[in-house]
C-alpha positions in Angstrom: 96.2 -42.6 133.7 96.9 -40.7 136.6 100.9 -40.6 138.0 99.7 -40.4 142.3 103.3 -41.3 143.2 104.3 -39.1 145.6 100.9 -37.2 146.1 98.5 -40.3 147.4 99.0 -43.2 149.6 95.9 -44.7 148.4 97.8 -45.9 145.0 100.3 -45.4 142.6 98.1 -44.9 139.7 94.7 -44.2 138.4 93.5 -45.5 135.3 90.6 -43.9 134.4 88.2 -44.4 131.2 84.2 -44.2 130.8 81.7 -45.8 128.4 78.7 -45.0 127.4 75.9 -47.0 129.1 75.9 -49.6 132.0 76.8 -52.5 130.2 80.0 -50.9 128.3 81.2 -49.9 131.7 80.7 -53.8 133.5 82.2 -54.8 129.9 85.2 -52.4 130.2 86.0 -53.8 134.0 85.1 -57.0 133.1 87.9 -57.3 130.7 90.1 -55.0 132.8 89.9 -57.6 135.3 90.7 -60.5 132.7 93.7 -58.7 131.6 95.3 -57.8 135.2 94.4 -61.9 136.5 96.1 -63.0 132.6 99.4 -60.7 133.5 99.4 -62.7 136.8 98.5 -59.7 139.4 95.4 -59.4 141.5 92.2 -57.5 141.3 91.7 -57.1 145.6 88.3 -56.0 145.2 85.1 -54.6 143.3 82.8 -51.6 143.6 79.9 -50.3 142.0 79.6 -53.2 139.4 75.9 -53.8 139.8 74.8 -50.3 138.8 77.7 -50.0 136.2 78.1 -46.0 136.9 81.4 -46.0 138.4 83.2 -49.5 138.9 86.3 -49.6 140.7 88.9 -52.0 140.4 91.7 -52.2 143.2 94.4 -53.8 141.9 96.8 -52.4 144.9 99.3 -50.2 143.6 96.6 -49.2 140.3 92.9 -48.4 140.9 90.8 -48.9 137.7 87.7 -46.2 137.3 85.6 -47.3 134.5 82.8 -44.9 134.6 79.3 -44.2 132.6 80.0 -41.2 131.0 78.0 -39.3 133.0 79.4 -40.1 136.6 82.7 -39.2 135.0 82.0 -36.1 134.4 80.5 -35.5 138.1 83.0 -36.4 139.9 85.9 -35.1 137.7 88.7 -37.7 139.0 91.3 -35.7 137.2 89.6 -32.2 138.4 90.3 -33.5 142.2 93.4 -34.6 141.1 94.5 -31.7 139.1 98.3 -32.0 140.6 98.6 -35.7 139.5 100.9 -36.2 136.2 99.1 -37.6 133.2 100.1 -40.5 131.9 99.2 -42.0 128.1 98.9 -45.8 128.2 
């Protein structure tokens, strides 16, 4: 997880994780999006779950990356945001 407070106005935090194929990617936001509805919050909208290389989550203040490992890797979220605080969750 990604600590953007301060740096981004996009969100306060990235969570970001990766799986190893398509379906473990639509499986990880698909019970990402579970948990953040059960805790009572909203998911405002859904990218990129069709393909299953990169799905984003926008949950307002946190933005969910699931991504195949490979897009991960390409677009380096945490390389971008090298200034960012890490976070363990």
């Amino acid at each position: 997880m990604l600590d953007l407070r301060g740096l981004s106005s996009v969100a306060d935090y990235f969570v970001i994780c990766g799986g190893s194929s398509s379906k473990t990617v639509q499986s990880i936001a698909d019970e990402c999006g579970k948990a953040v509805k059960d805790s009572g919050a909203v998911v405002h909208h859904i990218e990129g779950y069709r393909e299953g290389l990169w799905v984003l989550l926008d949950c307002g203040d946190v933005v969910l990356h699931a991504f195949h490992y490979d897009s991960r890797t390409f677009y380096s979220l945490e390389d971008l945001w090298a200034d960012a605080p890490r976070l363990t969750v």
